[in-house]
C-alpha positions as CSV (number, residue, x, y, z in Angstrom):
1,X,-0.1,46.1,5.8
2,X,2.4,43.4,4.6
3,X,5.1,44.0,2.4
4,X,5.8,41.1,0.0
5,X,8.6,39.8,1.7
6,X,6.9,39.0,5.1
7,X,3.9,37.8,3.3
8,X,5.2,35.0,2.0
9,X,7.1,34.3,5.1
10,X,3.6,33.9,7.4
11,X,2.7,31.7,4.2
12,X,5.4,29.7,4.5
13,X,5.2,29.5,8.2
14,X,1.2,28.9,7.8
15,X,2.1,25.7,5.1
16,X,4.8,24.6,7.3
17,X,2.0,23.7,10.2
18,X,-0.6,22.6,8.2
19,X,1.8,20.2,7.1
20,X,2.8,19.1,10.6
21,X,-0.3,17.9,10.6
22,X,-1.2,15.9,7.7
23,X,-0.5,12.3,8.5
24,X,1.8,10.4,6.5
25,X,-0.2,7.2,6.1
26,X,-2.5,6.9,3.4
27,X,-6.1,6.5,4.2
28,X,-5.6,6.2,8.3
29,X,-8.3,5.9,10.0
30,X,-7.3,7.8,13.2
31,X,-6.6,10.7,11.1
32,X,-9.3,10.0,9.3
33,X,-11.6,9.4,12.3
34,X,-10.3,13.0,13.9
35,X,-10.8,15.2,11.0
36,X,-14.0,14.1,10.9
37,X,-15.3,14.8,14.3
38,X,-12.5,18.3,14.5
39,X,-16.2,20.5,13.6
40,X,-19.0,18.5,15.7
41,X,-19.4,19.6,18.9
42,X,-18.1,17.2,22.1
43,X,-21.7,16.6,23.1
44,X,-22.5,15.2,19.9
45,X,-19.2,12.9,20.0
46,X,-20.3,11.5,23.8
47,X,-23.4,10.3,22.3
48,X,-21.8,8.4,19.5
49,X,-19.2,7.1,21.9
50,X,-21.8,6.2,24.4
51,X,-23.9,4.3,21.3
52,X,-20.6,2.5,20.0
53,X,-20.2,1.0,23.3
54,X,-23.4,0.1,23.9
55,X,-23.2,-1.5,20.4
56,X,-19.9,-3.5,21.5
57,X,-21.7,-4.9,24.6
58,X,-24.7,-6.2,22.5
59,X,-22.3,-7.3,20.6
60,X,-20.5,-9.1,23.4
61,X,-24.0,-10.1,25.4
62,X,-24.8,-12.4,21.9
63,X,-21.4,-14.2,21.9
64,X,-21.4,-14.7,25.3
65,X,-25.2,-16.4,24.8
66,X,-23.7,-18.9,21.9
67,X,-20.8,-19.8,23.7
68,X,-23.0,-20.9,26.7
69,X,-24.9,-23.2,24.1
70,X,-21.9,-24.5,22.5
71,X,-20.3,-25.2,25.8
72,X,-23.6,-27.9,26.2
73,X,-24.5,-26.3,29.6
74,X,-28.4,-25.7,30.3
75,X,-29.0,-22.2,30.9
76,X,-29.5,-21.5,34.2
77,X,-32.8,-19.6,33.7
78,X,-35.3,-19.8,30.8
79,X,-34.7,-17.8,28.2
80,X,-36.6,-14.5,28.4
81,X,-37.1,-11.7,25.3
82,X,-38.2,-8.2,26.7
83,X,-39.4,-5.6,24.1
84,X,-37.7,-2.2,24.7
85,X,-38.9,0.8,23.2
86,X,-36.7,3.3,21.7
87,X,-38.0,6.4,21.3
């Protein structure tokens, strides 16, 4: 058992690293970002990485599409829509 003397000094040693790691910016979004994935599991956080990405190159396919009709260049194939089932 603990005397009162060493307890407070593992409390001050356990305040001392929880403030190590607090970030010192307001409302940053890494930090924020980290604390929220710290309890969901790694396979979980591949899946949403893998979905942002694939978000980012949709993202990237449609810009790439208007700049091609900006540009005034005919496409060099027609135009084809393909219906993709998710689920």
């Amino acid at each position: 058992m603990q005397g009162p003397q060493e307890h407070a000094a593992s409390s001050a040693h356990d305040s001392e690293g929880a403030a190590a790691s607090v970030c010192s910016v307001a409302w940053c979004p890494f930090c924020m970002a980290a604390s929220a994935v710290k309890p969901i599991s790694p396979e979980v956080v591949g899946h949403l990485l893998k979905a942002g990405s694939e978000l980012f190159l949709a993202f990237r396919s449609a810009i790439d599409g208007r700049a091609d009709d900006l540009e005034g260049g005919a496409p060099a194939a027609p135009v084809r829509l393909e219906k993709i089932d998710v689920g």
